[in-house]
PyMOL Python script that loads the backbone (N, CA, C, O; Angstrom):
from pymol import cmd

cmd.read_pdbstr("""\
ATOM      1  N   UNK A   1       7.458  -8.021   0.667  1.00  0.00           N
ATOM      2  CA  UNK A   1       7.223  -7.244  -0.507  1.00  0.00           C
ATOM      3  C   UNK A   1       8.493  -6.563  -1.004  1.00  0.00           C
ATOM      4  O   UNK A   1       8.609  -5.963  -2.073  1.00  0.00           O
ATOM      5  N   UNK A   2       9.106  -6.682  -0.394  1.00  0.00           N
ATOM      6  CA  UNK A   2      10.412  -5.809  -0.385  1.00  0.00           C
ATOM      7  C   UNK A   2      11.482  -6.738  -1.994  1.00  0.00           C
ATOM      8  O   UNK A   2      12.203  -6.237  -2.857  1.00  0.00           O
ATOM      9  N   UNK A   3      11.177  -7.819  -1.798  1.00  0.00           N
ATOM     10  CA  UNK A   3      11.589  -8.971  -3.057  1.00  0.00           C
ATOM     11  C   UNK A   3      11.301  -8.335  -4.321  1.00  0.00           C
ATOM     12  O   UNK A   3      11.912  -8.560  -5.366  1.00  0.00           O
ATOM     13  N   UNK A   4      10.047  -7.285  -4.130  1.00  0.00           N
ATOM     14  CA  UNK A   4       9.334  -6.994  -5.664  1.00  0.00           C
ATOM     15  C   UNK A   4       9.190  -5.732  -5.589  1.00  0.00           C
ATOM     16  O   UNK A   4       8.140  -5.210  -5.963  1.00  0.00           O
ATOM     17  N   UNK A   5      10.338  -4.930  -5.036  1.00  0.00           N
ATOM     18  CA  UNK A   5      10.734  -3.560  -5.178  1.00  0.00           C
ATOM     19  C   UNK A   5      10.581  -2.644  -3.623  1.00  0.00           C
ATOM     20  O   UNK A   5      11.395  -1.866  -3.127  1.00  0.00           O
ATOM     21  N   UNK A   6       9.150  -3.099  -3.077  1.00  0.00           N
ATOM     22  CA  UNK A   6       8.975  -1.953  -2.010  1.00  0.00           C
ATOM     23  C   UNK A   6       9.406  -1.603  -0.858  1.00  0.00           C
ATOM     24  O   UNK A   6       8.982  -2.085   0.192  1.00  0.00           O
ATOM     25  N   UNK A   7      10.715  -0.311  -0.984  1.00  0.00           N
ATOM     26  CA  UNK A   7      11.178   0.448   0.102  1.00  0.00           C
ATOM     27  C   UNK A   7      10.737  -0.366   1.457  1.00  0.00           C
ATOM     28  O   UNK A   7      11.566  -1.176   1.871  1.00  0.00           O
ATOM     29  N   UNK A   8       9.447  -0.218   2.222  1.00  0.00           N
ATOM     30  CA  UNK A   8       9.233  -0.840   3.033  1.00  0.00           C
ATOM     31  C   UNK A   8       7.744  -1.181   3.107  1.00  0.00           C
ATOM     32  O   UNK A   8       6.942  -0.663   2.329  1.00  0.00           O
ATOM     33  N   UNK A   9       7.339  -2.161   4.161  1.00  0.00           N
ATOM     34  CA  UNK A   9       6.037  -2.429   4.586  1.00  0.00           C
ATOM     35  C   UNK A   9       5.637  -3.147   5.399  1.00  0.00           C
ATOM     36  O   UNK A   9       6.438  -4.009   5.764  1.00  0.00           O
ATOM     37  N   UNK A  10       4.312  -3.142   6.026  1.00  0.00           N
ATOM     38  CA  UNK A  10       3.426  -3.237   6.925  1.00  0.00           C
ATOM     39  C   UNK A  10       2.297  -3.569   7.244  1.00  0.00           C
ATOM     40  O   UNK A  10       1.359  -3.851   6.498  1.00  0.00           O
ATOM     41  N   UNK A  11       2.342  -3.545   8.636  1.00  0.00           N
ATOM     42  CA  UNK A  11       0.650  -4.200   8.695  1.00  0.00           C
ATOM     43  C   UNK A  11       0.098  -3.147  10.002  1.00  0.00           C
ATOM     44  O   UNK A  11       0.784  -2.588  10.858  1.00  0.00           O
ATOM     45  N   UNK A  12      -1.394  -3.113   9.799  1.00  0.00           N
ATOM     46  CA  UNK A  12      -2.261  -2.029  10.393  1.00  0.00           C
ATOM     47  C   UNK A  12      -2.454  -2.617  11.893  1.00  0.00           C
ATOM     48  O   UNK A  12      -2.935  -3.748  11.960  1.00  0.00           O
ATOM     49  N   UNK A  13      -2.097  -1.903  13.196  1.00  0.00           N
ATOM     50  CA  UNK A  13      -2.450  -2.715  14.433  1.00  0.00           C
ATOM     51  C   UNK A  13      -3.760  -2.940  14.642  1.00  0.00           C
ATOM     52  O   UNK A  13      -4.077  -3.527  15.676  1.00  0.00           O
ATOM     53  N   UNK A  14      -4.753  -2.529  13.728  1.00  0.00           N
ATOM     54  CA  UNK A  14      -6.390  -2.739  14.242  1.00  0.00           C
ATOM     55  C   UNK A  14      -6.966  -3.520  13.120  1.00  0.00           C
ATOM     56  O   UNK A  14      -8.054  -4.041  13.363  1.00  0.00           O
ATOM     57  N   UNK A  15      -6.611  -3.651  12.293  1.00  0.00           N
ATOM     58  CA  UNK A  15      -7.152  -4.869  11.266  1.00  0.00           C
ATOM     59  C   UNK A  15      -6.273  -5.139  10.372  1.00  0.00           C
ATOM     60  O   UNK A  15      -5.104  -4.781  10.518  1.00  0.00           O
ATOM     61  N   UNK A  16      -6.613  -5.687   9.505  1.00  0.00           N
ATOM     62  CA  UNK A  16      -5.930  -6.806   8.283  1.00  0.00           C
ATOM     63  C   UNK A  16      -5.401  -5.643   7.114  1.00  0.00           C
ATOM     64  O   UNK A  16      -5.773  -5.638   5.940  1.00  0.00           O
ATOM     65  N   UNK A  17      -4.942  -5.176   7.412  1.00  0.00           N
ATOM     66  CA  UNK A  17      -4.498  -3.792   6.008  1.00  0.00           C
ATOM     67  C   UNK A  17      -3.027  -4.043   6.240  1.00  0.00           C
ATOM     68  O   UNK A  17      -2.378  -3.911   7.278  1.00  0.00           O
ATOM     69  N   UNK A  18      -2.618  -4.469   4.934  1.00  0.00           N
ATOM     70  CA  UNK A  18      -1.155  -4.463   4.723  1.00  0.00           C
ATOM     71  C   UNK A  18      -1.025  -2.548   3.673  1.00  0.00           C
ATOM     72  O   UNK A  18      -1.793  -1.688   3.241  1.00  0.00           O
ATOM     73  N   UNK A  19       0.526  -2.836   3.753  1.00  0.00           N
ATOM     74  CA  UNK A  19       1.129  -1.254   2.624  1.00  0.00           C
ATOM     75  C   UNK A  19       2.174  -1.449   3.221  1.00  0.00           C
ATOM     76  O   UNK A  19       2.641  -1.989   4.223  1.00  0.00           O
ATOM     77  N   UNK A  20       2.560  -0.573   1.906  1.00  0.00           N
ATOM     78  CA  UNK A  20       3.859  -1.019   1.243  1.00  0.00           C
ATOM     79  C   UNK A  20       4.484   0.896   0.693  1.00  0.00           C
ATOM     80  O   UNK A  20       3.779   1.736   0.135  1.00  0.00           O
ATOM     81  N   UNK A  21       5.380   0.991   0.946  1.00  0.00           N
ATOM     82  CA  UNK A  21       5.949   2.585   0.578  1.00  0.00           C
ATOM     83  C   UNK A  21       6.929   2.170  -0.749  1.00  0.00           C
ATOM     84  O   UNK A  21       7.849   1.362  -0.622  1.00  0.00           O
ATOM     85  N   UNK A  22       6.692   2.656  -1.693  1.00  0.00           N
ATOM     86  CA  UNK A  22       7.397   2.625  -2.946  1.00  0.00           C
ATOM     87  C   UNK A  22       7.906   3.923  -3.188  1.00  0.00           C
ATOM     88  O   UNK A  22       7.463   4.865  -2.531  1.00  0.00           O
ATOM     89  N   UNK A  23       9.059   4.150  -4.325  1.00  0.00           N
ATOM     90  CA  UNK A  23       9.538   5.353  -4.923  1.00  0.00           C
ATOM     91  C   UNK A  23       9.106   5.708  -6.146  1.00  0.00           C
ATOM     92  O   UNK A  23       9.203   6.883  -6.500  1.00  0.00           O
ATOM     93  N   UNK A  24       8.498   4.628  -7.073  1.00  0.00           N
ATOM     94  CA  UNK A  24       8.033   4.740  -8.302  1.00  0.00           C
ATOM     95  C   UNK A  24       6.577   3.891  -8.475  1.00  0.00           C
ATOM     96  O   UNK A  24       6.301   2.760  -8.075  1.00  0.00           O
ATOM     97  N   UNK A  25       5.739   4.878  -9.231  1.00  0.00           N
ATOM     98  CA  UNK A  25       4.368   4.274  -9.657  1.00  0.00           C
ATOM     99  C   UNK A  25       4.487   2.835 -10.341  1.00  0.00           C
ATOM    100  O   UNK A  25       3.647   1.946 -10.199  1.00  0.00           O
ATOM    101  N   UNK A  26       5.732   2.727 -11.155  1.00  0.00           N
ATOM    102  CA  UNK A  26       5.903   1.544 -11.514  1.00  0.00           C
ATOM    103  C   UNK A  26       5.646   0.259 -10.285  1.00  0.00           C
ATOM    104  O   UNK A  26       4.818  -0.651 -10.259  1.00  0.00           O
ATOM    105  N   UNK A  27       6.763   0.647  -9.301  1.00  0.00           N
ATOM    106  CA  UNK A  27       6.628  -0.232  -8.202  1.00  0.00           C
ATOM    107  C   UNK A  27       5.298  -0.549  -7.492  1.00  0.00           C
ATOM    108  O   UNK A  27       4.863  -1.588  -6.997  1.00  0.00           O
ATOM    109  N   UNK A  28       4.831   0.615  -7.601  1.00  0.00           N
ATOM    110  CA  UNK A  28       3.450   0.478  -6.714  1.00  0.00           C
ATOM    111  C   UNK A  28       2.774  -0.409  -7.200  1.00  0.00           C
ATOM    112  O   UNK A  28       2.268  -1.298  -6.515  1.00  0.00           O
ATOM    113  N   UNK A  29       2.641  -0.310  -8.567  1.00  0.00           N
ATOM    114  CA  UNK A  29       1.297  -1.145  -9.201  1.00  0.00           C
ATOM    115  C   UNK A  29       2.052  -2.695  -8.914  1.00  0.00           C
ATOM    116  O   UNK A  29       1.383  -3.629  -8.471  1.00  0.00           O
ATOM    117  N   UNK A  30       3.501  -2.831  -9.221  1.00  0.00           N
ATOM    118  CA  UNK A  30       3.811  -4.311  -9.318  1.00  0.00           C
ATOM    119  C   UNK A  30       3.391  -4.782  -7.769  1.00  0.00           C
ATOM    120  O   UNK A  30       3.170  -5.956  -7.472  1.00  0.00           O
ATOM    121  N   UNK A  31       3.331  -3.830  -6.978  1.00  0.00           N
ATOM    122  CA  UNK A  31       2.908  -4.767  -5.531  1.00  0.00           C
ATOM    123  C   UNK A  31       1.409  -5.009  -5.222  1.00  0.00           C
ATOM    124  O   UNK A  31       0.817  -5.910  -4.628  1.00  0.00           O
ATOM    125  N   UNK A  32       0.804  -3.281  -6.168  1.00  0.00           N
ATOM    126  CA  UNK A  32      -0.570  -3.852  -6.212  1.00  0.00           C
ATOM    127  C   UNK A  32      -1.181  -4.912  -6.697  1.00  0.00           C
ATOM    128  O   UNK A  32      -2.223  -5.355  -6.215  1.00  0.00           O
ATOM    129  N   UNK A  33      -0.521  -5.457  -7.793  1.00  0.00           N
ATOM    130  CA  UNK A  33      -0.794  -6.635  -8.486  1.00  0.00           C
ATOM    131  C   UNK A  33      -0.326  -8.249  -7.586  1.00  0.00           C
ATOM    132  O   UNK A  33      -0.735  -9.409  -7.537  1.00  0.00           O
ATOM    133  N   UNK A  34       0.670  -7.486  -7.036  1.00  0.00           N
ATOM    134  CA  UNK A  34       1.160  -8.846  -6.285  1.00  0.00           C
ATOM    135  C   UNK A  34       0.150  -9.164  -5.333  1.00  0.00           C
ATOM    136  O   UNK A  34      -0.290 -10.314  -5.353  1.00  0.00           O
ATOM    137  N   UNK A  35      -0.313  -8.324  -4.474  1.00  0.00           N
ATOM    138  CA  UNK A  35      -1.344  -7.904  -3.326  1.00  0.00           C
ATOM    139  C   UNK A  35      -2.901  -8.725  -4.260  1.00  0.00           C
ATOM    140  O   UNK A  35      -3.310  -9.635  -3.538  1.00  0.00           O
ATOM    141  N   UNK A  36      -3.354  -8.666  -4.948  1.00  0.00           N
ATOM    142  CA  UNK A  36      -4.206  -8.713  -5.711  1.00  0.00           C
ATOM    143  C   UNK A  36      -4.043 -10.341  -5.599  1.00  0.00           C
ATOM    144  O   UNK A  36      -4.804 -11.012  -4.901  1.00  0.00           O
ATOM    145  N   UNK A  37      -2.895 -10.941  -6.415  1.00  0.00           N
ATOM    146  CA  UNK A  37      -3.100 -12.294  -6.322  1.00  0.00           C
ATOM    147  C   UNK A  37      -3.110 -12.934  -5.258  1.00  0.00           C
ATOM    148  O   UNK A  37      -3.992 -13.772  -5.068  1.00  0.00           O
ATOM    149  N   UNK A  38      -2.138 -12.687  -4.323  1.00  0.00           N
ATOM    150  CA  UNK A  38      -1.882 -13.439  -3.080  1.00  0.00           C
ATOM    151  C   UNK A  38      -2.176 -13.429  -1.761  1.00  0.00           C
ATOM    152  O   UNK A  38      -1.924 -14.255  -0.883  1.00  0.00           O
ATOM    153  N   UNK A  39      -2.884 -12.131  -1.723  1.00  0.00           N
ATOM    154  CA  UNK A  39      -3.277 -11.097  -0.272  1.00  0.00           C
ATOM    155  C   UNK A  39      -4.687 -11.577  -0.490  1.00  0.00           C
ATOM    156  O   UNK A  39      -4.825 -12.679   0.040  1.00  0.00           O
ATOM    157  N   UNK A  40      -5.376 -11.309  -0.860  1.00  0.00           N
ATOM    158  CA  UNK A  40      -6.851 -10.659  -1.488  1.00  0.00           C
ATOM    159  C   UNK A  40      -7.538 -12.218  -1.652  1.00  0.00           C
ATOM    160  O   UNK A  40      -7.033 -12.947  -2.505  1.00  0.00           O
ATOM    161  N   UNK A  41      -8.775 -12.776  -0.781  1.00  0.00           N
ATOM    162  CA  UNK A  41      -9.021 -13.914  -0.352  1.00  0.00           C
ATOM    163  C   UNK A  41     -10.100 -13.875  -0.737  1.00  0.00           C
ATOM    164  O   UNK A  41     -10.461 -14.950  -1.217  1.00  0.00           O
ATOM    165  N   UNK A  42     -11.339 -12.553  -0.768  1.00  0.00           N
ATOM    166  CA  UNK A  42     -12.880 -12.853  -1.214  1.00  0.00           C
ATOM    167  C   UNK A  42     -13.067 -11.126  -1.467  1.00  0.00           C
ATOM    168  O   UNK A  42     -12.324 -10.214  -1.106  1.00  0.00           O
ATOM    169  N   UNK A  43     -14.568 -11.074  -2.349  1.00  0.00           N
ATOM    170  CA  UNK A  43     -14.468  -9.729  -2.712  1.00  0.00           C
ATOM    171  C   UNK A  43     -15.027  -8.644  -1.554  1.00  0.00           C
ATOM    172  O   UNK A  43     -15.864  -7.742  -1.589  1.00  0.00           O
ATOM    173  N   UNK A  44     -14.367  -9.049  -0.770  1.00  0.00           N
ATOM    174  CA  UNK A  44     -14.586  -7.712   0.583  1.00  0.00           C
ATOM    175  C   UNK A  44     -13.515  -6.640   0.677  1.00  0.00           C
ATOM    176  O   UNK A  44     -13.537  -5.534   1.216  1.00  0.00           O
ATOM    177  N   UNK A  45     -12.305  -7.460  -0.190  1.00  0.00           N
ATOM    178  CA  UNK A  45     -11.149  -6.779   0.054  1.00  0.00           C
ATOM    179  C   UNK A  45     -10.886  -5.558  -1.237  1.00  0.00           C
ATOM    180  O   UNK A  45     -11.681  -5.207  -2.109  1.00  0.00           O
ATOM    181  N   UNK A  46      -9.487  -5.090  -0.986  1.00  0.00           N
ATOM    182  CA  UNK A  46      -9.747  -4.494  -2.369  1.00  0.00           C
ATOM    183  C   UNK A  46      -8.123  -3.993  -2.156  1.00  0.00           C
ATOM    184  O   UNK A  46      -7.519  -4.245  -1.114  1.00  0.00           O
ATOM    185  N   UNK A  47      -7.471  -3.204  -3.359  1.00  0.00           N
ATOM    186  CA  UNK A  47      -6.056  -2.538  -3.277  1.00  0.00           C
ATOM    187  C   UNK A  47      -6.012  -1.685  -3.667  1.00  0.00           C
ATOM    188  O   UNK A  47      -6.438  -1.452  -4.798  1.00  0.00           O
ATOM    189  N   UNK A  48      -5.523  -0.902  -2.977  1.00  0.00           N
ATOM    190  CA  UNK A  48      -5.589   0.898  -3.403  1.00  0.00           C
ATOM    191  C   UNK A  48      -4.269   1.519  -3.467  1.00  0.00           C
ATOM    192  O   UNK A  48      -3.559   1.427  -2.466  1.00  0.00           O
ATOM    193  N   UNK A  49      -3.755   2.253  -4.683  1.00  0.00           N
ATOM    194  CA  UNK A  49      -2.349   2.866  -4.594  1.00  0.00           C
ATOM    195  C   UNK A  49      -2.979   4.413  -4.375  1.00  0.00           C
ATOM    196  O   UNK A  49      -3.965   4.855  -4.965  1.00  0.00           O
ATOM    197  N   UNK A  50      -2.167   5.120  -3.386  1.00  0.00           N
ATOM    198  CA  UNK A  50      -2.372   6.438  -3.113  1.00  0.00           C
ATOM    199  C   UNK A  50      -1.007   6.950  -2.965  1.00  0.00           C
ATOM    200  O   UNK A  50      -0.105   6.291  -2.447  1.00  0.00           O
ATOM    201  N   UNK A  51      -0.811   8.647  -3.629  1.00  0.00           N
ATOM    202  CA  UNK A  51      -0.002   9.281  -3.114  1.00  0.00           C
ATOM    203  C   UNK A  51       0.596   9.644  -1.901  1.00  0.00           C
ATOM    204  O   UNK A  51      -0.407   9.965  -1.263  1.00  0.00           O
ATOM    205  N   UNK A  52       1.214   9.753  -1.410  1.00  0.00           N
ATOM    206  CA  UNK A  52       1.821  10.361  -0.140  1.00  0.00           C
ATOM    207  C   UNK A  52       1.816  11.650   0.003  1.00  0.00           C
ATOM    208  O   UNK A  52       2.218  12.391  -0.894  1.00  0.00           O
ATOM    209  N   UNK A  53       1.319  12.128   1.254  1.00  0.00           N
ATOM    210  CA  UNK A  53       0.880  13.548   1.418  1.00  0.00           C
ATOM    211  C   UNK A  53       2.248  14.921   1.656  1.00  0.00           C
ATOM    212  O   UNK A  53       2.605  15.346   2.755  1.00  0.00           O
ATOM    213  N   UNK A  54       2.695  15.292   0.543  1.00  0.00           N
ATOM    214  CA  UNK A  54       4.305  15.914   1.401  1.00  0.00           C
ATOM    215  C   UNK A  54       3.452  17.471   1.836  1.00  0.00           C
ATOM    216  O   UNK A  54       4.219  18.434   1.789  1.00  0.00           O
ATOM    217  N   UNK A  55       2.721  17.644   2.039  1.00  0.00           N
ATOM    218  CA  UNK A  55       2.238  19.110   2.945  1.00  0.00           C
ATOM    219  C   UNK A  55       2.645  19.296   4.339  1.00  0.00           C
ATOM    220  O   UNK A  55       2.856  20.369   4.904  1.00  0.00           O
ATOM    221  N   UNK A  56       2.739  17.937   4.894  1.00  0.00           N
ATOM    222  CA  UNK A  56       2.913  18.220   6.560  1.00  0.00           C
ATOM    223  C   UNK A  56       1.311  18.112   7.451  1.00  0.00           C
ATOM    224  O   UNK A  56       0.195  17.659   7.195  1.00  0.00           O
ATOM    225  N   UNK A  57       1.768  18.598   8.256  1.00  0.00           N
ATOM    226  CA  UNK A  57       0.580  18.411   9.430  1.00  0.00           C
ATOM    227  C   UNK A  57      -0.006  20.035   9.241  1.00  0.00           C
ATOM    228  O   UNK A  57       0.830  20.920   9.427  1.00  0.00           O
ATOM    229  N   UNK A  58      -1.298  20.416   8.907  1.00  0.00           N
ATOM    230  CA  UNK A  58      -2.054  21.509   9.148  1.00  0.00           C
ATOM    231  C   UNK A  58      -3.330  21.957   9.770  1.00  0.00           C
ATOM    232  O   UNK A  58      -4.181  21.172  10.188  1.00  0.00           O
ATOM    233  N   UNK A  59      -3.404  22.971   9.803  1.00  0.00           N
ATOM    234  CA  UNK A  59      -5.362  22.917  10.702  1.00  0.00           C
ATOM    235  C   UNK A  59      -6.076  22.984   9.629  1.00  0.00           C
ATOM    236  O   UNK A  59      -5.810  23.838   8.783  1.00  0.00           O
ATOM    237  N   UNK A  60      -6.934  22.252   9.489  1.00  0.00           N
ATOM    238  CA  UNK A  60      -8.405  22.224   8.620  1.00  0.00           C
ATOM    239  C   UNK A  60      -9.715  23.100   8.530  1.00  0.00           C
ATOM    240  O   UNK A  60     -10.400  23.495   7.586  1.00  0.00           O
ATOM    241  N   UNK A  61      -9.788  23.256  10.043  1.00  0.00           N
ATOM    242  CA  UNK A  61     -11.060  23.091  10.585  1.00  0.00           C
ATOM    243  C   UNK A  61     -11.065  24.782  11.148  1.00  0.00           C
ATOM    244  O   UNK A  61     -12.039  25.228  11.753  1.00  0.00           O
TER     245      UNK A  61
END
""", "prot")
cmd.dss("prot")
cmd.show_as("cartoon", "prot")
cmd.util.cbc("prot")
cmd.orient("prot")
């Protein structure tokens, strides 16, 4: 993914979830779209762009 802008990326050790860390929303969507055509095999799957959390680690609860 890195060919079509994104900083870096990955795959999930417990199932099939790729991501991808971008710097710009622009980028994001072009990988979401890329993800969309070439990743994405039947409609179980799906692609989600989310923010990155800059708060840190806190208590919730």
């Amino acid at each position: 993914m890195s060919e079509i802008g994104a900083l870096a990326s990955g795959i999930s050790g417990s199932g099939p979830t790729l991501f991808a860390l971008c710097d710009k929303p622009e980028t994001a969507q072009r990988v979401a779209d890329w993800l969309s055509k070439h990743y994405l095999q039947n409609q179980e799957g799906f692609v989600h762009i989310c923010r990155l959390d800059t708060a840190g680690a806190r208590v919730v609860g």
